[in-house]
C-alpha positions, 0 to 999 in steps of 0.5 A: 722841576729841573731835568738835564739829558745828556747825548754823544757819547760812545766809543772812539779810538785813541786820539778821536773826537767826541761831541757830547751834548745837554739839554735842560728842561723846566725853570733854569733861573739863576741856574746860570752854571752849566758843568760837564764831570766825569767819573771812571770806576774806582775814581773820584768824580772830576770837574771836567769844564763849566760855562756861564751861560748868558752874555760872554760866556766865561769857561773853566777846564780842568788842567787834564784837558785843557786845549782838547776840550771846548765847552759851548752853550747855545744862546738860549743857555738851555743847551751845553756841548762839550767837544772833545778832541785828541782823546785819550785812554784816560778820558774814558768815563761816565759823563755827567752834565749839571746845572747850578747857580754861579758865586759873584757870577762865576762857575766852579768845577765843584760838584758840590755847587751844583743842584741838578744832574743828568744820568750820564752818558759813556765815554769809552776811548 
């Protein structure tokens, strides 16, 4: 059994940071895409950034935070950080780590090729 908790999240000003962080537990094999999405009220879920967890590490964003945002894994491909800088107004949602196999090894920002989720975690700017 799958379960992913998410961390970091909270209110920042205008053009703060946040670092927000997920961690996998139980059987994590061929679940080799680690995703962050988001949602804000009224809007549709968007896929933030994914990485491929193991050697080399390949990462896709969403072109709305391109060159703000960072995703990381941690070498035991248990862990995802998603470091966000120069927040803006538009950023505020509700965050969601997943967790899914990856297609001819690579990731996608679709929410649909992703099995397990966290419950979310606040991000307010």
């Amino acid at each position: 059994h799958v379960q992913l908790v998410e961390s970091g999240g909270g209110s920042v000003q205008a053009g703060g940071s946040l670092r927000l962080s997920c961690t996998t537990s139980g059987n994590i094999f061929s679940l080799n895409c680690m995703a962050w999405f988001r949602q804000a009220p009224g809007e549709e879920r968007e896929g933030v950034a994914a990485v491929t967890v193991g050697s080399g590490g390949a990462t896709v964003y969403a072109d709305s935070v391109k060159g703000r945002f960072a995703i990381s894994q941690d070498n035991a491909g248990r862990t995802a950080d998603l470091q966000m800088n120069l927040l803006k107004p538009g950023d505020t949602a509700n965050y969601y780590c997943a967790r899914g196999p990856s297609w001819g090894g690579t990731c996608f920002l679709d929410g649909v090729r992703f099995e397990y989720w966290g419950h979310g975690t606040q991000v307010t700017v």
